[in-house]
C-alpha positions as a Markdown table, in Angstrom:
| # | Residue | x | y | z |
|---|---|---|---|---|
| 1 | Unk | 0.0 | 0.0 | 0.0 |
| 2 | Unk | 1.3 | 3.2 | -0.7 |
| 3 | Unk | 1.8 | 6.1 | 1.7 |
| 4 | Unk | -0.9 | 8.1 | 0.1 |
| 5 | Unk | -3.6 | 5.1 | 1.2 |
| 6 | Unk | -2.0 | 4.7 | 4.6 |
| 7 | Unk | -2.2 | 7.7 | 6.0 |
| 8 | Unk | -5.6 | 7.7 | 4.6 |
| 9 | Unk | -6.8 | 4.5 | 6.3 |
| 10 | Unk | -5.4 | 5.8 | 9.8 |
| 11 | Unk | -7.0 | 9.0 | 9.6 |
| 12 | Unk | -10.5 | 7.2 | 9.0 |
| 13 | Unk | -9.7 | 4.8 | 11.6 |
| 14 | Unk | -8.6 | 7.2 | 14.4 |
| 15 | Unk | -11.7 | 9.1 | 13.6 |
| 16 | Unk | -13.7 | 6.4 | 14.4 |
| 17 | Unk | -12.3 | 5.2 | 17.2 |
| 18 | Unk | -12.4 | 9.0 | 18.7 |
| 19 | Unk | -16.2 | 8.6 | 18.3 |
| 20 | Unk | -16.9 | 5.2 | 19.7 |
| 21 | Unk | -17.7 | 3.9 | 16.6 |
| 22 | Unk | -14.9 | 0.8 | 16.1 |
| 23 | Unk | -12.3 | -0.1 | 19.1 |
| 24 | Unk | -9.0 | -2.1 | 19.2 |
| 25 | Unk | -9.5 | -5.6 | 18.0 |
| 26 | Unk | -7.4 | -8.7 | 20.4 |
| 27 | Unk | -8.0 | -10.7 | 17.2 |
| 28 | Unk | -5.5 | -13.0 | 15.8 |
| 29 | Unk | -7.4 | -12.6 | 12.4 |
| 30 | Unk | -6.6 | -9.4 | 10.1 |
| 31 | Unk | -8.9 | -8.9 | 7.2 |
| 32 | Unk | -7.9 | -6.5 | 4.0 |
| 33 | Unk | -8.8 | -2.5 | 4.1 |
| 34 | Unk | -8.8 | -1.0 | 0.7 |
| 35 | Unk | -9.6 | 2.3 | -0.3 |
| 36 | Unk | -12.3 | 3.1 | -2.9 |
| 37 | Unk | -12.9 | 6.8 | -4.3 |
| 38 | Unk | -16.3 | 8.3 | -3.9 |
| 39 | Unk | -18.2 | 10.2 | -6.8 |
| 40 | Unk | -16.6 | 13.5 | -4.6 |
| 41 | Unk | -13.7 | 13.0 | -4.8 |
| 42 | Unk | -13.1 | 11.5 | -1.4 |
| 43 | Unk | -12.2 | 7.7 | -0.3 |
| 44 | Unk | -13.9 | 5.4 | 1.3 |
| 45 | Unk | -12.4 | 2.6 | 3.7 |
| 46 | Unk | -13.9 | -1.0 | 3.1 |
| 47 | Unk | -12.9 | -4.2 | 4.6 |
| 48 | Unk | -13.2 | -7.0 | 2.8 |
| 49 | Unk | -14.4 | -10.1 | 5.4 |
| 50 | Unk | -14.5 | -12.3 | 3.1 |
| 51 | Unk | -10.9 | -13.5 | 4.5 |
| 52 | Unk | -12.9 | -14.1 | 7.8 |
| 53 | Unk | -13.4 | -18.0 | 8.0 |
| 54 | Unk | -17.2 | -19.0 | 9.1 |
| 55 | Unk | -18.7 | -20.9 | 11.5 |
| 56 | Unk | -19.5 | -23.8 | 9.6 |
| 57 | Unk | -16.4 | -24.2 | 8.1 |
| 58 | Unk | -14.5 | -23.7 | 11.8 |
| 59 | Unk | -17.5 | -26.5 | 13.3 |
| 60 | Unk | -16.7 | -28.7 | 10.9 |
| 61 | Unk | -13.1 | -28.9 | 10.7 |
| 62 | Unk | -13.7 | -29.7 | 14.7 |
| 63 | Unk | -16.7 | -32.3 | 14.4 |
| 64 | Unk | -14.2 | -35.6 | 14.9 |
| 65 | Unk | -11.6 | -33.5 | 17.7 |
| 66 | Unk | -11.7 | -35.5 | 21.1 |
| 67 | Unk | -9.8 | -32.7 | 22.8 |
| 68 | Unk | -9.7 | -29.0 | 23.1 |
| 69 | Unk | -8.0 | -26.8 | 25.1 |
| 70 | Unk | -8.8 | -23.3 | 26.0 |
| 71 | Unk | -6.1 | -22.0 | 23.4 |
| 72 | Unk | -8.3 | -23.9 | 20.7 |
| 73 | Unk | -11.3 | -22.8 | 22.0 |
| 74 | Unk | -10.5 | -18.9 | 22.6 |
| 75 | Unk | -8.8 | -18.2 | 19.2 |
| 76 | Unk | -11.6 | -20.3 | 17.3 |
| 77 | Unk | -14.2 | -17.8 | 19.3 |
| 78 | Unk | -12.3 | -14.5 | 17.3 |
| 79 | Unk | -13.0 | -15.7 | 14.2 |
| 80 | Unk | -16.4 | -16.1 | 14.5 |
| 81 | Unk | -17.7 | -14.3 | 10.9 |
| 82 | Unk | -20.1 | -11.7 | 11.9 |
């Protein structure tokens, strides 16, 4: 990504965090933001969560375990497509 789109992207993110809007993720998981330019001009910040594995796909990758442990448990839970 180039400076330009950087500095971009964490402008539009400290905004929303300054209102309340978004907050700090503990998430293992990172999903793409791009950039897309609005009929004015301006940009508009999109994530693409389609890089976010879904339940189904987690539950059944887990149907024949035996044994979990927490670790399994709590970084399977952050990647919960919402």
């Amino acid at each position: 990504m180039n400076l330009k789109d950087t500095i971009e992207i964490q402008r539009q993110v400290d905004e929303l965090v300054s209102k309340g809007l978004v907050r700090e993720s503990l998430s293992p998981c990172v999903v793409p933001t791009l950039l897309m330019p609005k009929k004015d001009g301006s940009m508009r910040m999109r994530v693409d969560g389609r890089a976010i594995p879904r339940l189904e796909d987690m539950l059944e990758e887990l149907h024949c375990s035996k044994v979990l442990s927490k670790i399994d448990l709590r970084s399977g839970y952050y990647q919960i497509n919402i």
